[in-house]
C-alpha positions as CSV (number, residue, x, y, z in Angstrom):
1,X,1.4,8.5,-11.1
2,X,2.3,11.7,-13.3
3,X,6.1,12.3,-15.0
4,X,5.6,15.4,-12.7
5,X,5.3,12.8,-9.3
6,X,8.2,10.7,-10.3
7,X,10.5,13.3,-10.6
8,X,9.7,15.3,-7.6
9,X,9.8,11.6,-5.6
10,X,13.4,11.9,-7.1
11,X,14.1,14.8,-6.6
12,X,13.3,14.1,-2.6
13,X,16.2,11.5,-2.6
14,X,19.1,12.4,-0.7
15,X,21.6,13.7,-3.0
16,X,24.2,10.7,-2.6
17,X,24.7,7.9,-4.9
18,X,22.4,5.1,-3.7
19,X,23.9,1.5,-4.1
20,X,20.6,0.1,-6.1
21,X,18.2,1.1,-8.2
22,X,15.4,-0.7,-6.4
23,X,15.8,1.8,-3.5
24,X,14.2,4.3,-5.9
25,X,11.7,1.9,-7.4
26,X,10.6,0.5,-4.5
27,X,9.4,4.7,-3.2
28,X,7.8,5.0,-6.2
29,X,5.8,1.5,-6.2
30,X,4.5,3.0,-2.5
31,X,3.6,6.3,-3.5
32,X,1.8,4.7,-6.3
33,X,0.1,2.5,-3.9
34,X,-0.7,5.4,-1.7
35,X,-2.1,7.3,-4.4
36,X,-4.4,4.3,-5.7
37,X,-5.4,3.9,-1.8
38,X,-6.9,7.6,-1.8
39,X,-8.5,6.9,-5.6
40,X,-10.2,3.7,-3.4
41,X,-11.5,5.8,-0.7
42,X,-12.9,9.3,-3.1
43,X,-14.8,6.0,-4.9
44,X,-16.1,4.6,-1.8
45,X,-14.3,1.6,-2.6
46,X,-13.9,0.7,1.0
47,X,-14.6,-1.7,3.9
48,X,-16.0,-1.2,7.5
49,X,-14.3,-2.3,10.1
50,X,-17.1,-5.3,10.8
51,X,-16.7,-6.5,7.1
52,X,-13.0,-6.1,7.1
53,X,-13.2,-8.3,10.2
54,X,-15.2,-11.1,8.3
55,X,-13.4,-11.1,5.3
56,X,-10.1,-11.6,7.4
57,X,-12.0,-14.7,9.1
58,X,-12.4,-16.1,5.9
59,X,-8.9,-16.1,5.0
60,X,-8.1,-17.0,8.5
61,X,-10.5,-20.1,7.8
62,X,-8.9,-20.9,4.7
63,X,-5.7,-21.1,6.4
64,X,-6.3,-23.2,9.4
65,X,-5.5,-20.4,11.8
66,X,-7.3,-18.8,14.8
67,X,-9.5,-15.5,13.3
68,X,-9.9,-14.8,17.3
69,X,-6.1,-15.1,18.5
70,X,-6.2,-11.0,16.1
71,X,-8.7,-9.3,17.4
């Protein structure tokens, strides 16, 4: 995230004092997120829908839970 991103995020805040500081913080940690998610997907770093599947059974597994009581 650019200087230039953080202060228009800012600058899209409503003009009132906010009561806390993580209000802010936690809008920039998302579009940061965001932007790393779209980074992910230009790199092909992504899963199919099948292997997202799988890998979700695995932590269901790992868990003791029920991968079929999501699908």
């Amino acid at each position: 995230m650019t200087k230039e991103q953080i202060l228009q995020a800012i600058q899209l805040m409503p003009e009132e004092r906010f009561e806390d500081i993580d209000i802010l913080l936690e809008r920039l940690i998302l579009l940061d997120k965001i932007e790393q998610g779209e980074e992910d997907i230009k790199a092909g770093r992504v899963y199919s829908n099948e292997q997202m599947k799988e890998i979700m059974k695995s932590w269901f597994k790992s868990s003791g839970q029920n991968p079929q009581a999501t699908t």
